[in-house]
C-alpha positions as CSV (number, residue, x, y, z in Angstrom):
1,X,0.0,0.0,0.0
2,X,1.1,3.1,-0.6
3,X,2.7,5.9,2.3
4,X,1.1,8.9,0.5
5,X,-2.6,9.8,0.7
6,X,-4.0,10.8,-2.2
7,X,-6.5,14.0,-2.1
8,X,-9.7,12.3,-2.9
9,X,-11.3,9.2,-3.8
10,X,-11.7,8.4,-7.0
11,X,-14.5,6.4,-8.7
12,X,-12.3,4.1,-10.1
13,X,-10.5,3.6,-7.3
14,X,-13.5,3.2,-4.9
15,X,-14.6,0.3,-8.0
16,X,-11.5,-1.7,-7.6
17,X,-11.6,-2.0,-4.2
18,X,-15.3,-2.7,-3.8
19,X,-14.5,-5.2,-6.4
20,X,-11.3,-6.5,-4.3
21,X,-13.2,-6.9,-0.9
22,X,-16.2,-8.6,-2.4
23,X,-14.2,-11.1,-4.0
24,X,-12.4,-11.4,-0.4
25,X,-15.9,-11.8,0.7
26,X,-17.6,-14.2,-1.3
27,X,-13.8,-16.7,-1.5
28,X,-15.7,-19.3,1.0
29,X,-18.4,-19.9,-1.7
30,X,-14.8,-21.2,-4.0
31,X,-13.3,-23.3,-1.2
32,X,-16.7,-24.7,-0.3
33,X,-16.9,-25.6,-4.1
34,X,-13.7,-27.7,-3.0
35,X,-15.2,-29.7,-0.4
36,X,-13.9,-33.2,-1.7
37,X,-10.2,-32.1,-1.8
38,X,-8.7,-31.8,1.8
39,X,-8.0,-28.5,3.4
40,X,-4.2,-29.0,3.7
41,X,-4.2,-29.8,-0.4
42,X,-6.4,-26.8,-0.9
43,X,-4.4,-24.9,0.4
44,X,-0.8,-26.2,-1.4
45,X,-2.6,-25.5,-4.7
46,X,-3.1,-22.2,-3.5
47,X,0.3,-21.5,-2.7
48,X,1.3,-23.1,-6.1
49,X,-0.8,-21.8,-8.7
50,X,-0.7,-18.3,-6.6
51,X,3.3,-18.5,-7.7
52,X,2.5,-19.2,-11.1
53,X,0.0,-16.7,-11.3
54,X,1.8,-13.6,-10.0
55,X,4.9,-15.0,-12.2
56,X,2.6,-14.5,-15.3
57,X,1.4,-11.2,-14.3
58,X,5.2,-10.2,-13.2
59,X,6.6,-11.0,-16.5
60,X,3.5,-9.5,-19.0
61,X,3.7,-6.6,-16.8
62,X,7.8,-6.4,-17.0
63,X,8.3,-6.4,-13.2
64,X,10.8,-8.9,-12.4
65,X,13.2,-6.2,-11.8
66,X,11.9,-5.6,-8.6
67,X,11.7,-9.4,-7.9
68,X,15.9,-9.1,-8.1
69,X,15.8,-6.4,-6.1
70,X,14.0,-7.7,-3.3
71,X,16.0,-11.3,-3.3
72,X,19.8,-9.0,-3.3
73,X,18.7,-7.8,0.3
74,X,18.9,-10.5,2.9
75,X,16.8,-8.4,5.3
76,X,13.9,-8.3,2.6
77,X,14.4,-12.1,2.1
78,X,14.2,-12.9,5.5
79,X,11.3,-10.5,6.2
80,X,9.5,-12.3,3.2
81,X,10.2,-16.2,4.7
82,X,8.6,-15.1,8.2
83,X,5.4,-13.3,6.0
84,X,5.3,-16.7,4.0
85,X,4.8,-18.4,7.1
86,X,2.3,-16.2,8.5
87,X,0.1,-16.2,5.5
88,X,0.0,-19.8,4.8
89,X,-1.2,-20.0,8.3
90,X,-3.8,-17.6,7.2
91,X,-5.1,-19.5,4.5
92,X,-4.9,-22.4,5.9
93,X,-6.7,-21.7,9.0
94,X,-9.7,-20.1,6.9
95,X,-9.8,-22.8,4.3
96,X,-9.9,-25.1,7.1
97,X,-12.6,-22.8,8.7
98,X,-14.9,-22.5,5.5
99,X,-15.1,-26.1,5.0
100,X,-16.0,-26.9,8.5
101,X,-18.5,-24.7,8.5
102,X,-17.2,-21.7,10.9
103,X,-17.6,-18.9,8.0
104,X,-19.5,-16.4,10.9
105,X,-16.4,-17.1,13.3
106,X,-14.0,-16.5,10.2
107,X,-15.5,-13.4,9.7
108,X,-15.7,-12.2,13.0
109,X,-11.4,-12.7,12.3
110,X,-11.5,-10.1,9.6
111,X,-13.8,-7.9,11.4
112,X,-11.7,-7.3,14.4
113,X,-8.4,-7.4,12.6
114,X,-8.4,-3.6,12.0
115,X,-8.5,-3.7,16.1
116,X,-5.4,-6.1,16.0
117,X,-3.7,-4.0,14.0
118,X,-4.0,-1.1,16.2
119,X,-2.7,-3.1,19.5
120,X,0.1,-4.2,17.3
121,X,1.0,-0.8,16.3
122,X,0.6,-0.1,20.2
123,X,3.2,-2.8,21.1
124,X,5.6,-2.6,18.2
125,X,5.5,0.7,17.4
126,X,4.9,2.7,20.7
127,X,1.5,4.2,19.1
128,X,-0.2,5.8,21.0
129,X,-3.9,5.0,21.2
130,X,-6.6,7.6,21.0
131,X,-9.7,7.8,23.2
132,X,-12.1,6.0,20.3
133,X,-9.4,3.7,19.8
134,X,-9.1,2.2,23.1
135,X,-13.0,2.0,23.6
136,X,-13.3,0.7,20.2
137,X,-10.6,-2.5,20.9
138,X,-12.7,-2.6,24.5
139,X,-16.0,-3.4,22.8
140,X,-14.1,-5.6,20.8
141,X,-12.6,-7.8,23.7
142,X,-15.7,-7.5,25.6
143,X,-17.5,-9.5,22.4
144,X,-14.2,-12.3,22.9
145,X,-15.3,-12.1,26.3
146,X,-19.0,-13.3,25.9
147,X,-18.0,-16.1,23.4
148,X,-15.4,-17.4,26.3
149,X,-18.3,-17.1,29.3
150,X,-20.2,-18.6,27.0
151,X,-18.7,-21.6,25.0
152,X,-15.8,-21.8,27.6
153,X,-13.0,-21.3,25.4
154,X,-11.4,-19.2,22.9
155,X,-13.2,-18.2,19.7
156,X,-9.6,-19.7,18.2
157,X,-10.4,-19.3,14.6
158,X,-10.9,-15.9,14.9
159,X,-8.0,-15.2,17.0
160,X,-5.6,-16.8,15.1
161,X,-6.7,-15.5,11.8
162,X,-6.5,-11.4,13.0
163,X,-3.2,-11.9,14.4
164,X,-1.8,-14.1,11.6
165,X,-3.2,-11.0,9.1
166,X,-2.3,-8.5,11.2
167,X,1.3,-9.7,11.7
168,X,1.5,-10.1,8.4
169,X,0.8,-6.8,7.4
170,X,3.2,-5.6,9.9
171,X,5.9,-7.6,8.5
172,X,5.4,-6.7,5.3
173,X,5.6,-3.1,5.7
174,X,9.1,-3.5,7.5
175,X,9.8,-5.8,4.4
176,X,8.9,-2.9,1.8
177,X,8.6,-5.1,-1.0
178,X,5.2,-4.1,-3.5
179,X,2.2,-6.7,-3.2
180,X,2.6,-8.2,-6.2
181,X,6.2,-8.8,-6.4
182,X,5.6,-9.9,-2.8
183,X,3.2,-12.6,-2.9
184,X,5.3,-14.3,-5.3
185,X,8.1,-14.6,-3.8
186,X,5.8,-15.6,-0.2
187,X,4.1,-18.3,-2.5
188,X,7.5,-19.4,-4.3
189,X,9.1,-19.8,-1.1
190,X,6.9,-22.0,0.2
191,X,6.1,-23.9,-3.4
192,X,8.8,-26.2,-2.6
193,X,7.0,-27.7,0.5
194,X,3.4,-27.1,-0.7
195,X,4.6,-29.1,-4.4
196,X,6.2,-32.0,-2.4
197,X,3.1,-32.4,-1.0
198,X,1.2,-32.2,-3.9
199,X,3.1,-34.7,-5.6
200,X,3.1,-37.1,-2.9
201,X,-0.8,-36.9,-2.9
202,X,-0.5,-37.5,-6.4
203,X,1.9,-40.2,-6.8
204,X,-0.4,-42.2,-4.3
205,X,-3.1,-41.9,-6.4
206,X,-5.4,-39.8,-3.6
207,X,-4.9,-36.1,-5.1
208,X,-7.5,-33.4,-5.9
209,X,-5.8,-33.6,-10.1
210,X,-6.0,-37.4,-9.9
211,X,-9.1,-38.5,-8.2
212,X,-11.5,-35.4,-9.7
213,X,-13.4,-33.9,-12.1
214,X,-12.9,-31.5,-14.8
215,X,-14.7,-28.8,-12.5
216,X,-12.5,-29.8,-9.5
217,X,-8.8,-29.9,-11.3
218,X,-10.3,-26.3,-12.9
219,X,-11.6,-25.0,-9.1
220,X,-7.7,-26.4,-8.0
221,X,-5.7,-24.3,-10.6
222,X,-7.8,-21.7,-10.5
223,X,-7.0,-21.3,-6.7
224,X,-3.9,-19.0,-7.6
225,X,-5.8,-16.4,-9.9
226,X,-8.8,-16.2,-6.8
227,X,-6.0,-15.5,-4.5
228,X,-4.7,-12.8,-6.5
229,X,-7.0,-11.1,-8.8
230,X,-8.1,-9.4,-6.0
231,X,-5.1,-8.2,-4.7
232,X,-3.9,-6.6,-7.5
233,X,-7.9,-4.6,-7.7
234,X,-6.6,-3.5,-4.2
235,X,-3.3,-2.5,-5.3
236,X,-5.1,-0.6,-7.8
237,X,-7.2,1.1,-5.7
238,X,-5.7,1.6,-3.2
239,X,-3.6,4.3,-5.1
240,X,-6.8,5.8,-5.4
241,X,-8.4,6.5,-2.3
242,X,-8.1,8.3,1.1
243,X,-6.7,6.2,4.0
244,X,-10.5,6.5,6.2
245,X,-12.3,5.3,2.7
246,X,-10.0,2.0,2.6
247,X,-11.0,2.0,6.2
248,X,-14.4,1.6,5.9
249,X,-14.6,-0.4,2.3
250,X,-12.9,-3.4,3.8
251,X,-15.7,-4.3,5.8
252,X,-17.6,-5.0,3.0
253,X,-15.3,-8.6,3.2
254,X,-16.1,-9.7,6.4
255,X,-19.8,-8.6,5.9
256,X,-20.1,-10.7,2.9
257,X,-18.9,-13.6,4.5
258,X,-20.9,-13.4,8.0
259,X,-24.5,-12.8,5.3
260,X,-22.9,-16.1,3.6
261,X,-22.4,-18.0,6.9
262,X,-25.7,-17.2,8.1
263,X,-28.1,-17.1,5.3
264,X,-26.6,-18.9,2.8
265,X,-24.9,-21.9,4.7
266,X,-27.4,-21.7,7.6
267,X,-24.6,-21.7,10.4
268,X,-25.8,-21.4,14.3
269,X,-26.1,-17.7,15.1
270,X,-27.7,-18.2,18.4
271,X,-27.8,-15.3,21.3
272,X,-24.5,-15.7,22.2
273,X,-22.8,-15.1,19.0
274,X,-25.8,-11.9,18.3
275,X,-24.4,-10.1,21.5
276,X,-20.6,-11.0,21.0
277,X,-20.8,-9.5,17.5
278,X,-22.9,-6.4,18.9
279,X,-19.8,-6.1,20.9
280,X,-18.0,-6.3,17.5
281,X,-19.9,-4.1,15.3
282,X,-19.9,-1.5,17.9
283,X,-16.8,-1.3,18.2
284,X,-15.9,-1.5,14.4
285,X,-18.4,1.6,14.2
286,X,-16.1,3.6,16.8
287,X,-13.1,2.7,15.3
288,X,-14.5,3.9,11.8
289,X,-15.7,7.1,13.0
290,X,-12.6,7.6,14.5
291,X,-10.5,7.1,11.3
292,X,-13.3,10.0,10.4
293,X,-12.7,12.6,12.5
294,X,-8.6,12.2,12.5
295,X,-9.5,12.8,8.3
296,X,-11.7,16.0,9.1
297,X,-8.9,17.2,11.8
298,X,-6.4,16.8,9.3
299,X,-8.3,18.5,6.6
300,X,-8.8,21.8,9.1
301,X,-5.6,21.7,9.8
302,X,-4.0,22.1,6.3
303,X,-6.5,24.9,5.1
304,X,-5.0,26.8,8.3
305,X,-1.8,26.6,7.4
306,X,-2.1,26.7,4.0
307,X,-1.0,30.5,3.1
């Protein structure tokens, strides 16, 4: 993403990055389409065909360049194996979750992520906290807090894929490598493993290529341009837009996802889950509103000391 802020939001920019979220949002429809193929090999294929993918768009696009400059600095390289790690444990986890039918936990993940992402700037960073902030990350442990009185243990899935996205995203900034260029070398460092294990799958006769159908061994290959289209509409956009507009169009992924969980794949949504995610949404409002005023502040601020 990109450090400056552009003056206003574009239409084109505020297209792509509908377009990016939604396709975020609607991703456990794909995987769900995968159900016969097991998580673990879902997810290799992703990492593979990801590789491939970006490779194709690297070299059409003439971008390799910056592919060599990433791999002649050690600290980039090593930035990029720890950001591999974390994102395949991002994937897999919400693969995982999606075809075992905890899409309204996934997206509770991706709605408090933002949240994460502010603690993590707290304890990495020394940032300080606003007021909004801290009451919106209070409304948001407070709806943790309810699913642990109530269930009696950790909503895990949710947990692990915030931190896992928000560590990634912290990584990556102190890796300053662009998106695309960086997902491929993420998904080419961890092709190795991820093709091992497709080939072993294979070789025994028990893989998604060997044992499916057309639809499936498309669905499988396809798994790389899912994963990546949308980034690069993000990438797009997000050269586009205002820092608060970003803010409030990426809950448009998680919001797709919970409507999918709930109305589309029926999941339990009992009274529980209705008062931990009114926790949630609450604070996801304050933390949006917040983003908001900083803008308007901001805004006042340069038209007084502009001369």
């Amino acid at each position: 993403m990109p450090t400056n802020t552009p003056p206003a939001s574009s239409p084109t920019g505020i297209a792509a990055a509908l377009g990016a979220f939604f396709l975020w949002g609607v991703l456990p429809v794909y995987w769900k389409a995968l159900l016969a193929v097991e998580s673990p090999e879902i997810l290799c294929h992703r990492i593979v065909w990801s590789a491939v993918f970006t490779a194709l768009v690297l070299l059409i696009a003439g971008r390799f360049r910056e592919v060599r400059v990433a791999l002649a600095s050690p600290r980039s390289v090593a930035m990029l194996l720890l950001s591999s790690v974390l994102v395949s444990i991002n994937w897999g986890v919400y693969i995982w979750a999606v075809n075992h039918e905890h899409v309204v936990e996934a997206s509770m993940g991706y709605y408090i992520t933002p949240l994460v992402n502010v603690l993590l700037g707290l304890m990495f960073f020394r940032d300080r906290l606003r007021r909004l902030q801290w009451i919106a990350v209070g409304f948001a442990l407070a709806g943790v807090a309810v699913m642990v009185i109530d269930f009696g243990k950790l909503p895990w899935i949710a947990l692990t894929l915030a931190f896992s996205f928000g560590l990634y995203g912290l990584v990556r900034k102190v890796a300053a490598v662009q998106p695309v260029p960086g997902l491929f070398l993420e998904t080419l460092l961890l092709s190795l493993p991820a093709g091992a294990y497709i080939l072993w799958k294979e070789s025994h006769g028990v893989g998604g290529l060997a044992t499916g159908d057309t639809v499936q061994i498309i669905l499988l290959i396809g798994a790389g341009a899912v994963t990546s289209i949308p980034l690069l509409l993000f990438t797009f956009g997000a050269r586009r837009l205002t820092l608060p507009t970003i803010g409030i169009a990426q809950y448009l992924a998680p919001t797709c996802m919970f409507l999918l969980g709930v109305f589309l794949y029926h999941e339990p949504f009992g009274a529980s889950k209705f008062i931990t995610f009114a926790f949630i949404w609450t604070g996801v409002a304050v933390y949006a509103g917040d983003g908001l005023i900083q803008q308007r502040t901001l805004r006042r601020l340069r038209k007084a000391s502009a001369p």
